[in-house]
PATORGU-405512 format. One record per residue (C-alpha): y negated, z negated, x negated; residue number from 0. Coordinates in pm, whole numbers, plus 32768, in hexadecimal, padded with zeros to 4 digits. Layout:
<rs>
<<Y; Z; X>; NUM>
...
</rs>
This chain:
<rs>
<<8860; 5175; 952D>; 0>
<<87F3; 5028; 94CC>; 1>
<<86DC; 500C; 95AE>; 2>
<<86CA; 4EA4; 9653>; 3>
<<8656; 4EFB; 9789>; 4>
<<8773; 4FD7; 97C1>; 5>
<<887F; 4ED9; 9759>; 6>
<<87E3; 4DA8; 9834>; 7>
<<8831; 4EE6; 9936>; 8>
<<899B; 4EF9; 98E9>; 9>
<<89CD; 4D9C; 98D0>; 10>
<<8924; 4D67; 9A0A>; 11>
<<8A02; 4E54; 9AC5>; 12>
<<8B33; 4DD4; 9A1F>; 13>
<<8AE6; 4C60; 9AAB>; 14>
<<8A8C; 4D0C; 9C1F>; 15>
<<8BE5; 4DA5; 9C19>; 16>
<<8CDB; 4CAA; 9B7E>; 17>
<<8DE5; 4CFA; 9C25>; 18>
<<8E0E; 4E49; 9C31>; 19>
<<8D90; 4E66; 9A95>; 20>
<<8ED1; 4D76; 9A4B>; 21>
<<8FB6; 4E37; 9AED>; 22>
<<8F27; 4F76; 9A52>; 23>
<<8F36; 4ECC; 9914>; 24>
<<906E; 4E35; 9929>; 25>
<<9125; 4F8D; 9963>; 26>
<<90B0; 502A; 9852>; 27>
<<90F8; 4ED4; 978E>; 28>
<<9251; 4EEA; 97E9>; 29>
<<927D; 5035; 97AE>; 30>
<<9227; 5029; 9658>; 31>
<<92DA; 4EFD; 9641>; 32>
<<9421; 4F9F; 9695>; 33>
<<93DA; 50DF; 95D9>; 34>
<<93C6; 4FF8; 94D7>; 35>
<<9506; 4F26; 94DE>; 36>
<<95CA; 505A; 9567>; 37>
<<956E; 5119; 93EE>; 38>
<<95BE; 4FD2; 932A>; 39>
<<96FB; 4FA5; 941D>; 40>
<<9743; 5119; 9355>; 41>
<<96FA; 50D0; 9215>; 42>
<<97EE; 4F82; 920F>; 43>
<<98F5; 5046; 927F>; 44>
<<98B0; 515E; 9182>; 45>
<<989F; 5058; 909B>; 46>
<<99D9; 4F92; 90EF>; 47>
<<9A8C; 5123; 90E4>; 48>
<<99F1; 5150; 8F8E>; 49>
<<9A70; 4FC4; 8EFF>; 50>
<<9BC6; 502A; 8F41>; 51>
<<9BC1; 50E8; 8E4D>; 52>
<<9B08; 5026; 8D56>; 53>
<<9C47; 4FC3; 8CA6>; 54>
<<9C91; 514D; 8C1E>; 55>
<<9BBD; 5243; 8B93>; 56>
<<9B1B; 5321; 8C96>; 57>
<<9B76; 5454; 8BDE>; 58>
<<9D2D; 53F5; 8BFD>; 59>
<<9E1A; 54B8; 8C62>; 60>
<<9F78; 53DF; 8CBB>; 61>
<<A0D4; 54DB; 8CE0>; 62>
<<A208; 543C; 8D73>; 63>
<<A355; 54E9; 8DB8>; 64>
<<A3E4; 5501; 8EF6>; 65>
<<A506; 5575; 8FCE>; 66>
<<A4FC; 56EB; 9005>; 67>
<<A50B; 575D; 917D>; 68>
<<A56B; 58E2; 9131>; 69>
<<A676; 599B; 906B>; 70>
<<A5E2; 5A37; 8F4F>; 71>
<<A689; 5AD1; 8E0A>; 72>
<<A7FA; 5A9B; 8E4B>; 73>
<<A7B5; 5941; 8EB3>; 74>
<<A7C6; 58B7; 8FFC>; 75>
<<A6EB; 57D2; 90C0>; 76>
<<A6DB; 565C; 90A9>; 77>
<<A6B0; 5654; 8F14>; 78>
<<A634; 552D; 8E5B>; 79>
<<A515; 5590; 8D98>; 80>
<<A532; 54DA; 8C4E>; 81>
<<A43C; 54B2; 8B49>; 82>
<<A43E; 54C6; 89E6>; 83>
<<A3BF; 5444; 8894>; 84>
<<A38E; 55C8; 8830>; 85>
<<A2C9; 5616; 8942>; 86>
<<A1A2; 554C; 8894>; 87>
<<A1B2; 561B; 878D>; 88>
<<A1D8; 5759; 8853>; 89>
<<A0AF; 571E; 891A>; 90>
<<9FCC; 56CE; 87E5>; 91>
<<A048; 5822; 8751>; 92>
<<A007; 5906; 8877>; 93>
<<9EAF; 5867; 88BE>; 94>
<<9DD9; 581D; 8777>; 95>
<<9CBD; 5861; 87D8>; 96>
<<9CC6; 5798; 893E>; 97>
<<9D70; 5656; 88E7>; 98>
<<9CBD; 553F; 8861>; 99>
<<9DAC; 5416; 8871>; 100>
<<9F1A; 53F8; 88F0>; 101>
<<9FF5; 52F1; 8933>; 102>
<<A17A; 52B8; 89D9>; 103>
<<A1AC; 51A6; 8AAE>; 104>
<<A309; 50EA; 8ADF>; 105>
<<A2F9; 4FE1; 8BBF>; 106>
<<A3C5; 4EB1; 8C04>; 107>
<<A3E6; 4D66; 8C71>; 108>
<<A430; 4C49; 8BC9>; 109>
<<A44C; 4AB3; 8BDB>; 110>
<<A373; 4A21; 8AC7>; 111>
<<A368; 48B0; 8A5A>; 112>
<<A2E1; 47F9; 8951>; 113>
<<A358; 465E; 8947>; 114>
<<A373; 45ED; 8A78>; 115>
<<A28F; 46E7; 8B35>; 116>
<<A34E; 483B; 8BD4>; 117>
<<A2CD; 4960; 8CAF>; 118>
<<A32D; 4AB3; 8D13>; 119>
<<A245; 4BC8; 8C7D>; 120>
<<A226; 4D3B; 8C97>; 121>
<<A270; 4DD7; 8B19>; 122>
<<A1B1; 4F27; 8AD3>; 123>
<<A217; 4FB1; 89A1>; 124>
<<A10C; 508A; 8909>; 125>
<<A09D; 5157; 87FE>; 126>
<<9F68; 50E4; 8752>; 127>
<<9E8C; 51CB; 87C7>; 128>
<<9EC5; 5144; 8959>; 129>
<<9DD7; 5046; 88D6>; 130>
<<9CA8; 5133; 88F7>; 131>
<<9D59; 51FE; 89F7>; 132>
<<9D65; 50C0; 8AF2>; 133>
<<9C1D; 5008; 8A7D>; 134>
<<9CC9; 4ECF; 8A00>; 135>
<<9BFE; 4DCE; 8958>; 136>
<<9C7C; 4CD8; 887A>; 137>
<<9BE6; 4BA8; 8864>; 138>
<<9CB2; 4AF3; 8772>; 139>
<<9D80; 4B90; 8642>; 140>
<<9DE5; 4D27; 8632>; 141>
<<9E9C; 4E44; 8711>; 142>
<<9FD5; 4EDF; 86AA>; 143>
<<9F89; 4FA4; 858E>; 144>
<<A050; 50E9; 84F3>; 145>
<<A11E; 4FDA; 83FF>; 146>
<<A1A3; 4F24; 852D>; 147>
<<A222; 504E; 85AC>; 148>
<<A2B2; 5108; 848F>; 149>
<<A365; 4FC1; 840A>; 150>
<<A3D9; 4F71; 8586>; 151>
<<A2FD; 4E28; 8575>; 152>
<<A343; 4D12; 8667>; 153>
<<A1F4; 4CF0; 86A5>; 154>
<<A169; 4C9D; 87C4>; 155>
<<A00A; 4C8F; 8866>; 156>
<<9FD1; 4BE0; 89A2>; 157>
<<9EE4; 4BCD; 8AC7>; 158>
<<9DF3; 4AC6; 8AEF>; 159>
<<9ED0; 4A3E; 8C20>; 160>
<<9FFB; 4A1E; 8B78>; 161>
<<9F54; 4973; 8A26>; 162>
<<9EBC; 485A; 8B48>; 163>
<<A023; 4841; 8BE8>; 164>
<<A0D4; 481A; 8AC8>; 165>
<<A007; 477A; 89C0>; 166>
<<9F30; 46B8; 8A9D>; 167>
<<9E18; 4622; 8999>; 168>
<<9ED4; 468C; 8869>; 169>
<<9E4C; 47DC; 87A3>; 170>
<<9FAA; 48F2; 87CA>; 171>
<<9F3A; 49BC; 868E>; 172>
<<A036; 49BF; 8573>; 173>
<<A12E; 48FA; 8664>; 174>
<<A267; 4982; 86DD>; 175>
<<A2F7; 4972; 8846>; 176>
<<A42D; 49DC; 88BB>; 177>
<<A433; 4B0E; 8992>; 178>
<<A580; 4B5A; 8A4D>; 179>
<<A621; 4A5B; 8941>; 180>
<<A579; 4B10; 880A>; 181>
<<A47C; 4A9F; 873A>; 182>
<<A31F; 4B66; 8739>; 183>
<<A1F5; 4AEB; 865B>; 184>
<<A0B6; 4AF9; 86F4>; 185>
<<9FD1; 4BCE; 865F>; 186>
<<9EBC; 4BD8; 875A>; 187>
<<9E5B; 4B80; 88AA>; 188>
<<9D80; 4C81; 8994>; 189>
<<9CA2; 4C90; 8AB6>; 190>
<<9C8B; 4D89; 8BB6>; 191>
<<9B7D; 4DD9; 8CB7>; 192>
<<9C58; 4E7E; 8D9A>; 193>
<<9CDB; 4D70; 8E48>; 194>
<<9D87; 4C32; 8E32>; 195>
<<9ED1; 4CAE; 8E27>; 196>
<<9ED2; 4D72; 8CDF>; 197>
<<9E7B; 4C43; 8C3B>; 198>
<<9FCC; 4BD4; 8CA1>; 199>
<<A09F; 4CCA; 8BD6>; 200>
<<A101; 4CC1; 8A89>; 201>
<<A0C5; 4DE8; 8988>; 202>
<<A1D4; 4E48; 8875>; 203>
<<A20C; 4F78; 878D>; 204>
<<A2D2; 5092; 885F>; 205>
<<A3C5; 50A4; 8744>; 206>
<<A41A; 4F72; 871F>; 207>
<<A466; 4F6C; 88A7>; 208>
<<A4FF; 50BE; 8899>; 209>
<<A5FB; 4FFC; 8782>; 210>
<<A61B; 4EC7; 8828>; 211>
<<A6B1; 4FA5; 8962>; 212>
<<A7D8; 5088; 88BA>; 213>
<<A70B; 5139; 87E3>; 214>
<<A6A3; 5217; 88E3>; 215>
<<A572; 530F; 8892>; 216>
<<A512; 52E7; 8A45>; 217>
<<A39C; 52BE; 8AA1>; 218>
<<A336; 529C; 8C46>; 219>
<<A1D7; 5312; 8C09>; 220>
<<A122; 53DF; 8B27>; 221>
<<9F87; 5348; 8B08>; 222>
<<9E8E; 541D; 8A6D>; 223>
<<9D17; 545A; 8A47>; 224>
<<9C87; 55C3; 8A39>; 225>
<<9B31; 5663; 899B>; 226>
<<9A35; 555F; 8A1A>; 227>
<<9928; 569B; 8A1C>; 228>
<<99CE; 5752; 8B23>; 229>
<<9973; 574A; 8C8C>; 230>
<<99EB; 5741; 8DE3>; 231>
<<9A58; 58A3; 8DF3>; 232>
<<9AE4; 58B3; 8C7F>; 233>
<<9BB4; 575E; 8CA7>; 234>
<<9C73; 57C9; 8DD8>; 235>
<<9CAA; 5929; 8D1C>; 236>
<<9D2C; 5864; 8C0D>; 237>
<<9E1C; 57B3; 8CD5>; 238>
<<9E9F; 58B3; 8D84>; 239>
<<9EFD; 5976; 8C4A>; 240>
<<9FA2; 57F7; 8BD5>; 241>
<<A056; 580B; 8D19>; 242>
<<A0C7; 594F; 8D2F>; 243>
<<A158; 5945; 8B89>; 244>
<<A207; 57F3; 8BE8>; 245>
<<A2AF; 58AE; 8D10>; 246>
<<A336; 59BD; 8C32>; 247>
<<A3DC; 58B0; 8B12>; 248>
<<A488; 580E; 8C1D>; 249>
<<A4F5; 593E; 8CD5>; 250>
<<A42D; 58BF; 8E51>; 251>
<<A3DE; 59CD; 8F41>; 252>
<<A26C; 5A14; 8F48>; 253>
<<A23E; 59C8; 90A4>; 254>
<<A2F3; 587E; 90BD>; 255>
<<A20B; 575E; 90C9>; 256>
<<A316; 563A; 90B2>; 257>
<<A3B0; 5687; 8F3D>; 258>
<<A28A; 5638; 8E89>; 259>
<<A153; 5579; 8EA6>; 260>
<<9FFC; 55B8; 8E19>; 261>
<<9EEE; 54DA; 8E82>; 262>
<<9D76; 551F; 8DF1>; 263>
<<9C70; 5437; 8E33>; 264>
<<9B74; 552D; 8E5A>; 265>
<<9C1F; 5594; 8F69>; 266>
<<9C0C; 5437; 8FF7>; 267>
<<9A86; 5425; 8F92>; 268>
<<9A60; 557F; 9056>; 269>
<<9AD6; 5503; 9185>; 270>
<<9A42; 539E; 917D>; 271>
<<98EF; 545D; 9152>; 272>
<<991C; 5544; 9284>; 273>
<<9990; 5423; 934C>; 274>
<<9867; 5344; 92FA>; 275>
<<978B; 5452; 931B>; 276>
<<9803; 5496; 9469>; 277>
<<97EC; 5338; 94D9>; 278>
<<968E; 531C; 9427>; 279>
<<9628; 5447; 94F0>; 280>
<<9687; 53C6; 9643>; 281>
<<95D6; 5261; 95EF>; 282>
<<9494; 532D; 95AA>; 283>
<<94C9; 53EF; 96F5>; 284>
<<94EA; 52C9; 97C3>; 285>
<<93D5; 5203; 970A>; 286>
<<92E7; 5315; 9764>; 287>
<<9363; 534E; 98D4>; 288>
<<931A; 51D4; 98DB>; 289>
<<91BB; 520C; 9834>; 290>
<<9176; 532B; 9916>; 291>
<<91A2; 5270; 9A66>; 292>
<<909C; 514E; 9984>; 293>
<<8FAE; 52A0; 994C>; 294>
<<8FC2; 52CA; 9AC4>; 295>
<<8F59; 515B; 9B27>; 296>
<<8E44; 515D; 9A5C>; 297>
<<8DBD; 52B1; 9AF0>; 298>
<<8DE1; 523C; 9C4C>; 299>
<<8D49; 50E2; 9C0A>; 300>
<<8C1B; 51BA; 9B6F>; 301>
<<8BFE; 5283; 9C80>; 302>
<<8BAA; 5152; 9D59>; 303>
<<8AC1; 50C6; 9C76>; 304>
<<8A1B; 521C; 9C5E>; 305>
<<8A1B; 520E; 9DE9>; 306>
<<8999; 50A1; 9DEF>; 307>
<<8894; 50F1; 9CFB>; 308>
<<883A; 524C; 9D98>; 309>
<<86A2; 51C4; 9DFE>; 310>
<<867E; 5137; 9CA5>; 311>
<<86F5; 5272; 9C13>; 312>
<<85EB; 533C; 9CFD>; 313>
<<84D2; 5258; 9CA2>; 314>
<<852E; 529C; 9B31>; 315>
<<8539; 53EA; 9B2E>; 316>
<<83C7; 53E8; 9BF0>; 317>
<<835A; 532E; 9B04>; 318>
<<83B6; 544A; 99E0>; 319>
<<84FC; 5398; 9989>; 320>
<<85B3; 550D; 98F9>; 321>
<<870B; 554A; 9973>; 322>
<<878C; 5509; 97EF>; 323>
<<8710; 53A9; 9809>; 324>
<<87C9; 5367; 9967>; 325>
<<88FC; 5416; 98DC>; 326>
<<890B; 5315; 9785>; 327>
<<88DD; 51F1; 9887>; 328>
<<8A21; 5255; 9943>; 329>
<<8AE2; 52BF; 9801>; 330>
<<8A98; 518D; 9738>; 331>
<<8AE2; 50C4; 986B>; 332>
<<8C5A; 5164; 9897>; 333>
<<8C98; 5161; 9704>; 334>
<<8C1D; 4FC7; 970F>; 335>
<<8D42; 4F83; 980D>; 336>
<<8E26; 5064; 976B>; 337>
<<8DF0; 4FF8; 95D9>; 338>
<<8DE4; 4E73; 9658>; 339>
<<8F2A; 4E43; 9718>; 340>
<<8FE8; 4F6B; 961E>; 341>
<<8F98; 4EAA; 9509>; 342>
<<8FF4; 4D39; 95E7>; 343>
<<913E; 4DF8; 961B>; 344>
<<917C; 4E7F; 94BE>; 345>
<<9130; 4D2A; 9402>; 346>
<<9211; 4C82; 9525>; 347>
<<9348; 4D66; 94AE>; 348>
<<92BE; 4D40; 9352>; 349>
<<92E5; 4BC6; 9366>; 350>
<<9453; 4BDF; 9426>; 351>
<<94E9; 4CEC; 92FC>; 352>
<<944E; 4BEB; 91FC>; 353>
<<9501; 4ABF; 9299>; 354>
<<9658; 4B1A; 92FF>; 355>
<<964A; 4C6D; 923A>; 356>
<<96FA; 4B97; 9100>; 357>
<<9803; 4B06; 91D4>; 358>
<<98A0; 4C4F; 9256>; 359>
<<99A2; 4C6D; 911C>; 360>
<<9AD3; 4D3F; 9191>; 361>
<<9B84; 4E5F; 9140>; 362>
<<9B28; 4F5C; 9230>; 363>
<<999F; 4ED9; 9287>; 364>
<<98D7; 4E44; 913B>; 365>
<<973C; 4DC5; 9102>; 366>
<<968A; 4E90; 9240>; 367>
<<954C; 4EF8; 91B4>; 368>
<<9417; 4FC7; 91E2>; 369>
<<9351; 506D; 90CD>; 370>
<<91F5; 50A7; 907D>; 371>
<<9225; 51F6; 90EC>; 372>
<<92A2; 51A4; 921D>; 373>
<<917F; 509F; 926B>; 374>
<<9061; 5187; 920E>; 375>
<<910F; 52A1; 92F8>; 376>
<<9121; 5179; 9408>; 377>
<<8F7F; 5161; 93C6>; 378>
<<8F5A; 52B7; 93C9>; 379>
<<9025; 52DE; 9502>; 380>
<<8F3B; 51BD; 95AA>; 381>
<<8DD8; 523B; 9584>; 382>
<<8E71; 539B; 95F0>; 383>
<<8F09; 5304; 9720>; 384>
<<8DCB; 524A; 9763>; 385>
<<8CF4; 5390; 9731>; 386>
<<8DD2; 5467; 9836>; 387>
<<8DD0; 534B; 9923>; 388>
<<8C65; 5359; 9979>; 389>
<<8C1D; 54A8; 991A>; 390>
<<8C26; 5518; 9A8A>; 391>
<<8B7A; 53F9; 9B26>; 392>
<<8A5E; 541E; 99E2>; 393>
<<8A22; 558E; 9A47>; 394>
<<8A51; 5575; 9B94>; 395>
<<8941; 545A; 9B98>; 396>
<<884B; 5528; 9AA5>; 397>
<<8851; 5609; 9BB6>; 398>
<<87E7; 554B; 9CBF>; 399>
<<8689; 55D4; 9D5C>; 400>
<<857A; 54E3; 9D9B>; 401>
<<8528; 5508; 9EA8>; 402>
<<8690; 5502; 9F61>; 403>
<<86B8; 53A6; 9E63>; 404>
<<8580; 52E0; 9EFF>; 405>
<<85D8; 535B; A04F>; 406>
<<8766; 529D; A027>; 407>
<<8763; 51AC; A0EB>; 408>
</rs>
């Protein structure tokens, strides 16, 4: 294999037939250059799928009411599904075992100002526990803790956002600004990496909302986190039973879909995951339909060196030259042209994912990337490609007679 004779062969080929080797070359080049970018293209959409949902715990599970679309139990349809403070406490007693955190949600909005500086804010009123349940960081201070909520607290925690619109330069913690023309302290001030936008809202205790708003005991959304142990199959059992318990408090029929509202993220995760592996499939398919017609450009330009070289084959094999030996000459020839312009093509997308890679940021398509695995499958893939290429034109030279060689003309 690393006989000089035979490379000073290959190279000398290569330089008779300079065209027709960068063409070759440049096929297979590009088609490992797409198949790269086309499975990084896939993985920065699975990963701007799977950053949406950075802000929450992948193991939620968010229930909202409704407006039912079917008669059911002496009540006709069009009812307002309302939720309650008790159903927190329902849902922790029926499911002991499953439930890990849980959380109501009441949400408002509110105008907030502090001196001369005002802005309209979202208000989430929470239980303390939606601090683990959503992911929120604080950066500065504390979350609303059980104290805040059993003494109805006006305590408030605010996003990053609203701390920079409000208090410019000056620190928020321990001051108080005046939400919807009451006083809140601030306790805290959070970070989110969800998005931009829930670092615009402003957290409170759900009581003290609930309070502020005719002592109502309302919630909009019930937020809760279930056994992180259990899998795919187990979590959407798990919901189904939440759903289907839910349904029978508030009297919905089974079947209708519009009264209530259960949304698991590993549903979400399921489906993001057969998408992308759908879309990863069909870059790999057209990747190797593009290597393939490569494959096929190097066996035909092998077959015409074989045919060029068809008297110096003859007088090599007369000369005791054994068909193995003519057969490694070929092969090493095709897997040269094959390794050198894959690998040209590979560090090309390489460089192009390293560049701009960074700058794709959004939502729905995040940091396009390649792994290791994927590279050393990619090198794999090449010397395979370059092995069937000129495994024809290696045996069929091998088997070239002599006599019939010296007699080409």
């Amino acid at each position: 294999m690393f006989d000089r004779d035979v490379w000073q062969e290959i190279f000398n080929t290569i330089k008779t037939n300079k065209l027709r080797t960068f063409l070759t070359g440049f096929s297979v080049g590009w088609a490992i250059f797409i198949l790269v970018m086309l499975l990084a293209s896939v993985n920065g959409m699975q990963n701007g799928f799977t950053n949406q949902f950075n802000d929450d715990a992948t193991n939620s599970i968010f229930v909202r009411p409704g407006t039912t679309s079917k008669a059911y139990a002496g009540f006709e349809a069009g009812r307002r599904i309302q939720l309650k403070n008790d159903d927190i406490e329902y849902i922790k007693r029926s499911f002991p075992e499953d439930i890990e955190y849980i959380s109501a949600r009441y949400y408002a909005n509110g105008t907030a100002r502090y001196k001369s500086e005002t802005g309209s804010y979202s208000i989430q009123a929470v239980l303390p526990e939606d601090q683990i349940i959503e992911k929120t960081l604080v950066m500065a201070g504390r979350y609303i803790n059980e104290a805040d909520q059993v003494n109805k607290a006006k305590v408030a925690v605010i996003g990053r956002k609203v701390a920079e619109d409000l208090f410019k330069k000056e620190d928020p913690v321990g001051n108080f600004v005046e939400i919807n023309g009451l006083p809140f302290r601030v306790i805290g001030i959070f970070t989110d990496d969800g998005d931009d936008n829930a670092e615009r809202r402003i957290h409170a205790p759900l009581s003290t909302y609930q309070r502020i708003y005719g002592n109502t005991n309302d919630i909009n959304t019930i937020a809760l986190t279930y056994n992180p142990t259990y899998d795919l199959a187990k979590a959407l059992e798990f919901s189904g039973r939440l759903e289907d318990l839910m349904k029978r408090r508030h009297k919905i029929d089974p079947e209708d879909q519009a009264g209530l509202y259960v949304w698991n993220y590993a549903e979400a995760f399921e489906n993001i995951s057969s998408f992308t592996a759908v879309l990863k499939g069909i870059g790999i398919g057209v990747g190797f339909l593009i290597l393939i017609a490569g494959i096929v450009g190097i066996g035909n330009i092998m077959v015409f060196t074989i045919k060029e070289r068809t008297k110096e084959i003859g007088v090599r094999k007369a000369l005791g030259a054994r068909p193995r030996q003519i057969v490694n000459l070929v092969l090493l020839e095709s897997v040269f042209i094959t390794a050198i312009s894959g690998f040209v093509g590979l560090l090309f997308a390489w460089i192009i994912l390293a560049a701009l890679g960074p700058m794709f940021q959004t939502p729905a398509f995040s940091n396009p990337s390649v792994s290791a695995s994927t590279v050393i499958t990619a090198t794999i893939i090449l010397i395979i490609a370059g092995v069937l290429a000129g495994l024809l034109p290696a045996m069929k030279a091998a088997n070239v007679k002599p006599i019939v060689a010296l007699s080409d003309k």
